[in-house]
C-alpha positions in Angstrom: -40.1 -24.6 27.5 -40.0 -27.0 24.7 -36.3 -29.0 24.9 -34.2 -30.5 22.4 -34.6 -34.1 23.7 -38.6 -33.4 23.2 -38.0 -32.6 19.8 -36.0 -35.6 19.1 -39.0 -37.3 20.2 -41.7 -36.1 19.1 -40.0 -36.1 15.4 -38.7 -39.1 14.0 -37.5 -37.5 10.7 -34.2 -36.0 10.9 -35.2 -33.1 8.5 -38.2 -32.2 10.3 -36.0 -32.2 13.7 -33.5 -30.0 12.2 -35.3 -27.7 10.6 -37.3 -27.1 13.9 -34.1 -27.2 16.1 -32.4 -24.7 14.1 -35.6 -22.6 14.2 -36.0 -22.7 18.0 -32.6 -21.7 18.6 -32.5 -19.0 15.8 -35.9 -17.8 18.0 -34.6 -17.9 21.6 -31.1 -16.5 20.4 -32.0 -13.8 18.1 -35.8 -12.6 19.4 -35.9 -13.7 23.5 -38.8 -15.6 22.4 -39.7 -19.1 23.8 -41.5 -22.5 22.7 -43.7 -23.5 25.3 -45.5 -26.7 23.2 -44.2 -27.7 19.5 -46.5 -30.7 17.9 -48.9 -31.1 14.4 -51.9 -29.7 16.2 -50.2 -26.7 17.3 -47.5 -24.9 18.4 -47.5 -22.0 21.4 -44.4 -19.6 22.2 -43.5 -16.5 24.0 -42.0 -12.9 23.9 -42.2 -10.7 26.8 -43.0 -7.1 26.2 -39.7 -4.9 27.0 -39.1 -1.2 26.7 -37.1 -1.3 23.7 -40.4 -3.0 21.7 -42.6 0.3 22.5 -42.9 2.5 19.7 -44.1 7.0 20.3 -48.1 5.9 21.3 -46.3 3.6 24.5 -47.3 0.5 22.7 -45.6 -2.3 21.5 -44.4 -2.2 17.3 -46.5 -4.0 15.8 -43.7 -5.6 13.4 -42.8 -7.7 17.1 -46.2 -9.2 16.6 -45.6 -10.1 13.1 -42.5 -11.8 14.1 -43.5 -13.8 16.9 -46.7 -14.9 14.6 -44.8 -15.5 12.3 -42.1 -17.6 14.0 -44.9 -19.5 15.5 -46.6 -20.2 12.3 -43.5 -21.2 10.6 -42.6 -23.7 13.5 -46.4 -25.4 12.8 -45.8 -26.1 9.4 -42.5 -27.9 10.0 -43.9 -29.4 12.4 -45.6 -30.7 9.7 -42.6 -31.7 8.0 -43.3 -28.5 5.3 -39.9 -26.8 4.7 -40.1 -23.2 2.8 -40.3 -19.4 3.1 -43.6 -17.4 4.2 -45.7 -16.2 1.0 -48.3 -13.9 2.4 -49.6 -13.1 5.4 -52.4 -10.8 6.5 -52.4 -9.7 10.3 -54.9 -7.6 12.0 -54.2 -5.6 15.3 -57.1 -6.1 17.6 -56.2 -4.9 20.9 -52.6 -2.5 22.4 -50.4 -4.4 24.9 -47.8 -2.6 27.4 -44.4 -2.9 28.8 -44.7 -5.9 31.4 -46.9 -7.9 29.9 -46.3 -11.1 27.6 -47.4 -12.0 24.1 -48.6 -15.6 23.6 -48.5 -17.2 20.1 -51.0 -20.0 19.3 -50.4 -21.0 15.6 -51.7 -24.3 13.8 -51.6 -25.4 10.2 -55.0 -25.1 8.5 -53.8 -27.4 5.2 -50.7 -28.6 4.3 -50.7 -28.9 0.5 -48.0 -30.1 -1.9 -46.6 -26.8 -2.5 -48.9 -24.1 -0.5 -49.6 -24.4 3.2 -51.6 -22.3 4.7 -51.4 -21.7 9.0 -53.2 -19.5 11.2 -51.6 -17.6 14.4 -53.1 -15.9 17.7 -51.9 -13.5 19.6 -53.1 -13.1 23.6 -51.6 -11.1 26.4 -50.8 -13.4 29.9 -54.4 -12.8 30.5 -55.8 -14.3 27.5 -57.2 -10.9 25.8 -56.7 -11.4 21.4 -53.8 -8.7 20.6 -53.6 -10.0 17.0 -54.8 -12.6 14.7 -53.1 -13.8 11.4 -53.2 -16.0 8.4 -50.2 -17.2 6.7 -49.5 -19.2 3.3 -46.3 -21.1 2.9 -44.5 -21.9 -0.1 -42.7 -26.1 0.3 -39.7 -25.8 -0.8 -39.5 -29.4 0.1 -41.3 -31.8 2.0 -40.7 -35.1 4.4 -44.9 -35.8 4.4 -45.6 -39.0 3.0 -48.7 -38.8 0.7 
């Protein structure tokens, strides 16, 4: 699991650090899920399946996807010092998932423009099998790229 002293350095900005520290936190605290790897070529976390996740067809909602992609995809672009609120996203549910198993989030930006980002997440179970795959826009509020 990704640390706060990695953060610190991996990131010399202090925006970038905060924004990504506050976003971990808000992740592990408020949604059980975990950062395994945080950097600008990608970014992986985790969320466990539970009980409470399985909807009337025994399968997971498919709004915890979402989140966790979503998460995931917000953590690349401030890794890429981007700072704003998701503008779209399309997702599409490949394959069902059960109680036991755990989601893994691969996200990565695709382009980091001056005011639109756009990122790109995958979800796999703990044996590698695609769950979900989405792509994301971002809207920069503001920025610490240079150039």
């Amino acid at each position: 699991m990704v640390d706060t002293k990695a953060i610190e350095e991996a990131f010399a900005d202090p925006a970038t650090r905060e924004h990504i520290l506050f976003a971990l936190h808000h992740a592990q605290e408020k949604f059980h899920m975990k950062f395994l790897e945080i950097s600008k070529e990608r970014t992986v976390a985790s969320l466990p399946v539970t009980e409470d996740q399985i909807n009337a067809f025994g399968i997971p909602y498919g709004a915890f996807l979402f989140n966790l992609a979503d998460l995931t995809a917000g953590v690349a672009y401030l890794a890429w010092g981007g700072f704003g609120p998701t503008l779209n996203c399309n997702i599409n549910f490949i394959s069902a998932s059960h109680p036991g198993d755990t989601f893994i989030c691969t996200a990565s930006l695709l382009r980091h423009g001056h005011k639109i980002s756009f990122a790109k997440a995958d979800i796999t179970n703990q044996d590698g099998a695609l769950l979900a795959s989405a792509e994301f826009s971002f809207y920069t509020l503001e920025s610490s790229r240079k150039g």
